[in-house]
N, C-alpha and C positions, 0 to 999 in steps of 0.2 A: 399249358394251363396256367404254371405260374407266369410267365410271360402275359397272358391274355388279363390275369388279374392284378398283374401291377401296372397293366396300361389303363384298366380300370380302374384303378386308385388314383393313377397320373391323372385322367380325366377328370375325377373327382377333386382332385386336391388343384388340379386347375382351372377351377370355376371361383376359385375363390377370390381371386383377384378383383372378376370381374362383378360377384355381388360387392366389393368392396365398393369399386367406382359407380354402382347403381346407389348404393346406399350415400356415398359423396355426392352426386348428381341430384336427388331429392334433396337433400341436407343446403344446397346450393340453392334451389330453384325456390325451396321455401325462407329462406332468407332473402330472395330477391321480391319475393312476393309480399312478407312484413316491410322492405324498404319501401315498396311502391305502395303500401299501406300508410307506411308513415308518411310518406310525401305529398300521399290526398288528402292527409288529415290534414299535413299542415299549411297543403294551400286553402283546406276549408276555411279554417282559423282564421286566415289571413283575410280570406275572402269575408268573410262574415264583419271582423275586424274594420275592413273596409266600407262595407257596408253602414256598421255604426258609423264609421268619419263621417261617407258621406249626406245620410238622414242628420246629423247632427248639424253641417254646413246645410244643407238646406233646409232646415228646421229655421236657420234665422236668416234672416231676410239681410242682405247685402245696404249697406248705407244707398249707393245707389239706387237700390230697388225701391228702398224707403221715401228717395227726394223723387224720382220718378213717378211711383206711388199716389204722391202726397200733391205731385204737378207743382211744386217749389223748391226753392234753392234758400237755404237760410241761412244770410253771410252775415258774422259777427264785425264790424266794424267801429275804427275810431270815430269819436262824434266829429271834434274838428283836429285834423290831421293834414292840411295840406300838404304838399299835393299831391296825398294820397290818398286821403278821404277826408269830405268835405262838403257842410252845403253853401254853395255861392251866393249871388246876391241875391237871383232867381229864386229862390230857394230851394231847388232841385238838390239832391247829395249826387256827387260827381267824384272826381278824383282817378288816378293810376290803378290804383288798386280795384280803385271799384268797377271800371273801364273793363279793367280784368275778368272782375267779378261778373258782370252781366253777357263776357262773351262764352263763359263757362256756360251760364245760364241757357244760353241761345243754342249754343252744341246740345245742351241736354236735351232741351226743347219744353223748357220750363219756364214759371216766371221766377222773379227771384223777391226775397224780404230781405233786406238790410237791418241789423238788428244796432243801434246806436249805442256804443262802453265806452268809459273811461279808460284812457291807457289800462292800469290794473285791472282792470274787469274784466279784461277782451278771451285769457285763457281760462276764468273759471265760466264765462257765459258758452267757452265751446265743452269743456267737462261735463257742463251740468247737462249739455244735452242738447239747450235752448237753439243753438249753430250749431249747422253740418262743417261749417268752417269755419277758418278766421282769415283775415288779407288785411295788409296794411303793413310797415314800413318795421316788421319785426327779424331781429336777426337769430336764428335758429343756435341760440347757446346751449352747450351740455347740461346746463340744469335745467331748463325751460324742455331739454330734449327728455327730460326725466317725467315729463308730463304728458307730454302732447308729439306725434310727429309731425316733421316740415317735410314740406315739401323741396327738388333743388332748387338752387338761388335761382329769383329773374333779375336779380341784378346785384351791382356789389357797390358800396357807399364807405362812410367812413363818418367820428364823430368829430369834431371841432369847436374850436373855445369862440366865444361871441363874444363883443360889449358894447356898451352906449357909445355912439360916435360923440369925438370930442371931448372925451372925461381922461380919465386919469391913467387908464390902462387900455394901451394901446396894441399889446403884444400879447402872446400865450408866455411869454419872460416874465411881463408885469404881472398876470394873471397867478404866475408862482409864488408871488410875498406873501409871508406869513399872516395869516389873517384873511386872507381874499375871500368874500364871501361868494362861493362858488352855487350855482343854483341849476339841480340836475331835475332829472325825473327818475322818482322813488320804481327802484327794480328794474330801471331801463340799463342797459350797454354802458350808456356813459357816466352812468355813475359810479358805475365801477371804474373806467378810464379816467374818470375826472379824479380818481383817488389815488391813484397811482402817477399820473403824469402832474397833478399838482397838490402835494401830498402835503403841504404847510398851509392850505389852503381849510375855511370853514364850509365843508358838504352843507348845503341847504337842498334835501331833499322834496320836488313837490310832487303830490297826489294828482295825475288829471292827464291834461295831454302840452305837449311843446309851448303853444301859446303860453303858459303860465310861467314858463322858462323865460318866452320875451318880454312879458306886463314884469317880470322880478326886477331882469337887468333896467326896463325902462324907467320903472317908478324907483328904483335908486333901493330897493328891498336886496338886493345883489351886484355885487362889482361884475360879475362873467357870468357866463353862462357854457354849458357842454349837453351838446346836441350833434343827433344825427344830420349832417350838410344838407343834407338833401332836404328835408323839416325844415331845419333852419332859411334856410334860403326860400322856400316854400311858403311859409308861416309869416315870415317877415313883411311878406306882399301886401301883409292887414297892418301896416305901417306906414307912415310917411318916407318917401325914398330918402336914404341916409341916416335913419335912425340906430344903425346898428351896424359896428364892423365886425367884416367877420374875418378869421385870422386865415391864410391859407393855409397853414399846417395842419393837415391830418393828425388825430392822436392812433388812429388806428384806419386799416383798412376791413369792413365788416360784409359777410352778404347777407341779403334778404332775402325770406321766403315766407311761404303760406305754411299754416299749419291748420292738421284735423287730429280728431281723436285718434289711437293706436288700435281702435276697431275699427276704424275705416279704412282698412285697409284697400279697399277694392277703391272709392273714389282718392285714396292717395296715387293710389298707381294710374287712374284716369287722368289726377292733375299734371303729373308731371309729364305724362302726353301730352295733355291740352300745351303745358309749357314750349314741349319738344317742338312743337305743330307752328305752335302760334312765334317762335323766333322763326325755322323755318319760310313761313309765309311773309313772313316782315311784319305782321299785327304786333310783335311785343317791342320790336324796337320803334315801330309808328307811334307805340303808345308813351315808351320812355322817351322820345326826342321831343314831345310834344311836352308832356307832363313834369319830366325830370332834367333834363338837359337842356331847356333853355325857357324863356319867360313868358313864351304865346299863351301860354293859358291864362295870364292875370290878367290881359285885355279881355276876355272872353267870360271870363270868370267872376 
């Protein structure tokens, strides 16, 4: 009997183990069940989360969707800017840029408006809204990037000292005597270059576009002149041939790009497709061999 009842107690006191590991087993299964609670919740979160991003993105309508939309293209441009933008004798507005400008159009499958600025006008006319773009012979600087984004360079130029053929200063040397009255354009590239590379020099800063840089040095209002070569060379075409030497020395090498607002994000990343595409295909250097790199267009023009 005592034997039969301390096997009965052995029995008893050997069960305990095992509610132990049943009571650990529950303890486990409902802690797995709060994890997989909290992981639904927080893909809800997340999901929901997402959902405001994505009503919020299409809540506003894509710059593209807007020029599509609207069936136009609204490019900010210089009024006269050879040979970038430009209207010739025809009177039609032509130019590199603009060339540009209308093949963007034709991909979109839009027409396009050209909107006519003064050099300085051309980034608050795309700010305010008036342009979905701007094109022309602008070089993408960090403070100008502080405003607006470019798009990558279609090409890369550089600025240079000009003067009156035949006068007194013949060289970017001459151009360095104290006094020179140097004559740029107000918040362009080279004004900044022109102040540095001839820095005894009198800055005469003007308001407008390139042209006003050549009537200075021509009518004797400016010994030199600092422009982008490519302008220059360009601009000068509305001159008698020989009226202006231009020096070979580069003060810099610069590239140039387009720029849109930093909400445009979706037709910036379009442009610089259209860019990728259009060298690709040969259209962008057809355009610059014609336009930038040598003088067919001033018979034509």
């Amino acid at each position: 009997m005592i034997f039969g009842k301390s096997a009965a107690i052995g029995k008893v006191a050997g069960a305990a183990p095992s509610s132990a590991r049943k009571g650990q087993d529950i303890e486990k299964q409902d802690i797995e069940k709060e994890e997989r609670r909290m992981k639904i919740a927080k893909l809800l979160v997340a999901g929901v989360a997402l959902l405001h991003v994505a009503g919020a993105v299409g809540a506003k309508a894509g710059t593209l969707d807007e020029i599509t939309k609207r069936g136009e293209l609204r490019v900010a441009v210089q009024t006269q800017g050879p040979p970038f933008s430009m209207v010739d004798k025809t009177g039609a507005r032509t130019g590199s840029s603009v060339e540009l400008a209308e093949l963007m159009a034709k991909e979109m499958g839009v027409k396009i408006n050209f909107l006519n600025f003064d050099w300085d006008g051309l980034i608050p006319a795309l700010l305010s809204g008036k342009a979905d773009l701007l094109v022309g012979d602008m070089t993408p600087t960090l403070a100008r990037a502080m405003k607006v984004g470019f798009t990558k360079p279609f090409m890369y130029t550089g600025s240079v000292v000009f003067t009156k053929a035949g006068g007194k200063f013949n060289s970017t040397e001459d151009c360095k005597a104290p006094g020179t009255r140097i004559a740029v354009l107000l918040g362009a590239t080279g004004e900044k270059e022109a102040k540095a590379a001839l820095p005894k020099g009198e800055i005469k800063s003007y308001k407008g576009g390139g042209p006003l840089l050549l009537d200075a040095v021509n009518n004797g209002q400016a010994d030199c002149g600092v422009n982008d070569v490519s302008a220059v060379t360009g601009q000068s075409a509305a001159y008698p041939a020989g009226t202006f030497t231009v020096m070979p020395q580069m003060l810099s090498k610069e590239p140039l790009a387009f720029a849109v607002r930093y909400d445009s994000q979706d037709l910036l990343i379009w442009m610089n497709l259209f860019l990728d595409q259009a060298t690709l295909d040969g259209r962008l250097k057809k355009n610059l061999d014609y336009w930038v790199n040598s003088d067919d267009w001033k018979k034509d023009h």
